[in-house]
N, C-alpha and C positions, 0 to 999 in steps of 0.2 A: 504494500500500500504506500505510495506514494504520497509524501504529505503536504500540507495545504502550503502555499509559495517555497516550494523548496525548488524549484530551476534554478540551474547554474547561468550565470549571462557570458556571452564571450567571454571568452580565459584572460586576453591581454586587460580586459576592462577590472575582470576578478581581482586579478595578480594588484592592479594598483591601489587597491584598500589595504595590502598588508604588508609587512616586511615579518615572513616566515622565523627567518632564523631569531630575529628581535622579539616576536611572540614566543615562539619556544623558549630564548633565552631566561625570560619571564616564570614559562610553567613547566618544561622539563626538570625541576630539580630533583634533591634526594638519592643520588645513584641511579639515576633513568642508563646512566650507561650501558648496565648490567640486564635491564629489566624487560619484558613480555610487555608491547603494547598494540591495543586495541582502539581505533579511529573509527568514529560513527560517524559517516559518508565522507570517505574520502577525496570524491568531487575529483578534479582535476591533478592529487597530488600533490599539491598546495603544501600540502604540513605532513603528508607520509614521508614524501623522502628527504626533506630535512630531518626527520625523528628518525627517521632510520639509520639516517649517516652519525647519528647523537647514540646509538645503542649497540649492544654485540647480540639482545635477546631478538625476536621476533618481533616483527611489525605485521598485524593483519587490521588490512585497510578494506573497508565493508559497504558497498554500496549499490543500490539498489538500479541504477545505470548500466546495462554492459559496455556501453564507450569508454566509462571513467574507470569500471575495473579493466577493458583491455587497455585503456589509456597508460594506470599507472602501471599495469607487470611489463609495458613496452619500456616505457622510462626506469624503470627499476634496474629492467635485464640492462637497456644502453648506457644507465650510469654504474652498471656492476653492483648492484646492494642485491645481495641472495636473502636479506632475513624481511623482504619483501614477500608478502604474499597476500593479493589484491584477490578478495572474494564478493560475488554476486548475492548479496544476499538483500531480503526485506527482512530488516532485524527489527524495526516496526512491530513488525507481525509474528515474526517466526524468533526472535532475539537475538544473540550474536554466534549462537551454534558453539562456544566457546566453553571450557570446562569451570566450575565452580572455582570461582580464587585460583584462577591461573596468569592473571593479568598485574604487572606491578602498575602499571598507567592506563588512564583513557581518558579521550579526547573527545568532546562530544561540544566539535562547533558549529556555531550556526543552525543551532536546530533544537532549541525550546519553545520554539514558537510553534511546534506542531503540537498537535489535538490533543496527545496525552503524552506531556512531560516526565510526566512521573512515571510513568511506566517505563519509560527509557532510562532513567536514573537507576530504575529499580534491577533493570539488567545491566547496566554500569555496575551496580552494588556487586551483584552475583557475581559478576566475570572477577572483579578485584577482589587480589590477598588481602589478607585483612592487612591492614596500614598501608593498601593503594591507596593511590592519589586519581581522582579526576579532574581535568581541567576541563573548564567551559570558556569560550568567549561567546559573547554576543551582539548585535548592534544594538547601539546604545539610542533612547529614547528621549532621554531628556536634550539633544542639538538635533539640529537637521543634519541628515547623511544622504550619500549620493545614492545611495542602494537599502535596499533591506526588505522586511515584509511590513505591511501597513502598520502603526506605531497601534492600531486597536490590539493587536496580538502577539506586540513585542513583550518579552517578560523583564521585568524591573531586576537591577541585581537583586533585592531583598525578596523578591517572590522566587527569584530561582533558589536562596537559602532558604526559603520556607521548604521546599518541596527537596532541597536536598537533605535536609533534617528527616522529613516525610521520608526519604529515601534508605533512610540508616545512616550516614555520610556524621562524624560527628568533629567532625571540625571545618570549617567553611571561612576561605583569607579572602577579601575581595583582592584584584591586583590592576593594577594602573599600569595599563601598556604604554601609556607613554605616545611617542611617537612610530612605534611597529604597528601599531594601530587605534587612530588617533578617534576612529567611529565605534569602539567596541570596547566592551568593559569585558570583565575578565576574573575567574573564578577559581580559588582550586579549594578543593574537597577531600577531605582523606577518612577512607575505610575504616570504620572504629576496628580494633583488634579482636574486639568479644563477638561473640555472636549475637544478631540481631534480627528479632522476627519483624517478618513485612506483612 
C-alpha cells in the first residue's frame, strides 16, 4: 500500500533539500560503524549509500518502488558497497520481513505523514536490539519549504514523541540539522533495553 503523498519528485530536485552525509553526521552515532541497519523507503538512495559506506554491518534498504530498489543495488554494485541489499517490499503492510532485534539503527524519513504512524514505529521497535536507535527527519511545519506533503498532515516534532513513547522508544533527543537540512527537523529515538508490550 502505497501511502498518501509519498512520490518521489525528480532526483536532481530531491538531492537539493539535503546534504546526506551532514544529516547522517547528525544521526549515525553510537558505533553505527559496526551495526545492522534498516531504511524505510529508501527512495533514490539518498541516505542508503552514505550509511553504508559509515558501517561494516548490513544495510537493507526497503521500498515499495521497483525503480528505487533496482535503482539503488545498481549504485550499490557501481560504487562497490556488498553490505547493500535493496529489497521490494510494502513494509506498510506486510513490515520489514526482518528478525526480532536484529537491527542496531533505523531510519524512517520522510514518512510520518502516512495514515498510521504508529504502526511503522511499532515495526521500527520490533526490528531494533534493545538500545537501537531510530532516527526520523521530517519537513518541518512551522516555515514554508519548497517540497513536502500538505502542512494539514505534516507531524509536529512533539507529536512524532508522543507516538514514539506510544511506540516503546524510551528516550526521544530532538536534533537540529542545521544546514544538511535546513526544511527538516530531526529525531533520534533509542530502544528501551527491557522489554516492552505494544
Amino acid at each position: 500500500m502505497k501511502g498518501r503523498e509519498s512520490g518521489m519528485p525528480d532526483e536532481a530536485y530531491w538531492a537539493s533539500f539535503f546534504d546526506p552525509e551532514g544529516i547522517l553526521d547528525h544521526l549515525l552515532v553510537n558505533g553505527s560503524d559496526c551495526y545492522h541497519l534498516v531504511e524505510f523507503g529508501c527512495g533514490y538512495g539518498t541516505f542508503t549509500l552514505p550509511a553504508a559506506n559509515r558501517t561494516r554491518g548490513l544495510v537493507t534498504a526497503l521500498d515499495i518502488e521497483p525503480e528505487m530498489v533496482s535503482l539503488v543495488e545498481q549504485r550499490a554494485h557501481e560504487t562497490g558497497l556488498s553490505n547493500v541489499r535493496a529489497v521490494l517490499r510494502d513494509f506498510v503492510a506486510q513490515g520489514t520481513g526482518l528478525a526480532d532485534g536484529s537491527q542496531g539503527h533505523a531510519m524512517v524519513f520522510n514518512l510520518l505523514h502516512l495514515e498510521d504512524p504508529l504502526t511503522l514505529l511499532r515495526e521500527a521497535y520490533r526490528a531494533l536490539q534493545p538500545g537501537g536507535i531510530l532516527s526520523v527527519i521530517h519537513w518541518r511545519s512551522d516555515i514554508e519549504t519548497p517540497r513536502g506533503p500538505p502542512l494539514a498532515i505534516r507531524p509536529r516534532p512533539e507529536q512524532c514523541a508522543t507516538w514514539l513513547a506510544d511506540a516503546g522508544f524510551d528516550s526521544v533527543t530532538y536534533v537540529d540539522l542545521g544546514r544538511a537540512a535546513p526544511f527538516h527537523f530531526g529525531i533520534l529515538a533509542r530502544r528501551n533495553a527491557e522489554p516492552h508490550t505494544i
